[in-house]
N, C-alpha and C positions, 0 to 999 in steps of 0.2 A: 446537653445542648450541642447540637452541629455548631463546628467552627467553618470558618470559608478561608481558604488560603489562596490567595492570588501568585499565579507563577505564569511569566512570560512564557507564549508558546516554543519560543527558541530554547530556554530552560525547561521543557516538558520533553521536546523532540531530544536535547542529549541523554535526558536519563534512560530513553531507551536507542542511544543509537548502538548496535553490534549485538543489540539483545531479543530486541522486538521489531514486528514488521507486520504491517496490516494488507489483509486481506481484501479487496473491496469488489465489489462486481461493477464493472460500467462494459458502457459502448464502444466501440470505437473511435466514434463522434469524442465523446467525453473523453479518450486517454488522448487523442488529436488536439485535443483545449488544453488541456492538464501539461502535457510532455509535447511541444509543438518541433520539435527534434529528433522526434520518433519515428519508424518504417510507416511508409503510409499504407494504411488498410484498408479496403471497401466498409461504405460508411453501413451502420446499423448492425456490425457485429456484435453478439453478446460475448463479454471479456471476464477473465477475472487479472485483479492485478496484486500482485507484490509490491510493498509501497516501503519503503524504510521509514527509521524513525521520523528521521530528519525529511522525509517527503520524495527522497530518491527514489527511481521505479528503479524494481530489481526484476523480476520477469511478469510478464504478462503472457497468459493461458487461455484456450479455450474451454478448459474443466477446472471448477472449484479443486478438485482434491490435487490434481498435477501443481498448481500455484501453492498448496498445505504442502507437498511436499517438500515444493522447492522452499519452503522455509527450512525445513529438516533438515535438506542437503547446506546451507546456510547457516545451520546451526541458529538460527531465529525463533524465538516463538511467536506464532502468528495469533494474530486477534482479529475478529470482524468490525469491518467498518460497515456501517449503514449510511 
């Protein structure tokens, strides 16, 4: 029988902070909302971003694999977000 284990998002993001880092595809528009401290971009760009555990952008690309790498060069292992 499945169990359910309740863990505080703040206690999920440390377990993978220095280790894991997601992947995600947005817009422009969308890293503009997300990170409002960030280089301004013409709106409607397709992105991909590097997201740390804890929600930190670490880079953001215009090709899925240049953003996989930059995990690598981070020593992160990257996972997709949808």
């Amino acid at each position: 029988m499945p169990h359910r284990i309740d863990i505080a998002p703040e206690a999920l993001a440390a377990i993978g902070v220095g280790h894991l880092a997601y992947v995600r595809e947005m817009t422009s528009d969308d890293l503009a909302r997300a990170f409002p401290g960030g280089p301004e971009l013409p709106s409607g760009l397709k992105l991909w971003a590097l997201i740390g555990a804890a929600g930190e952008p670490i880079l953001v690309a215009d090709d899925r694999d240049v953003a996989l790498e930059g995990a690598l060069e981070h020593d992160l292992v990257a996972v997709s977000l949808h």
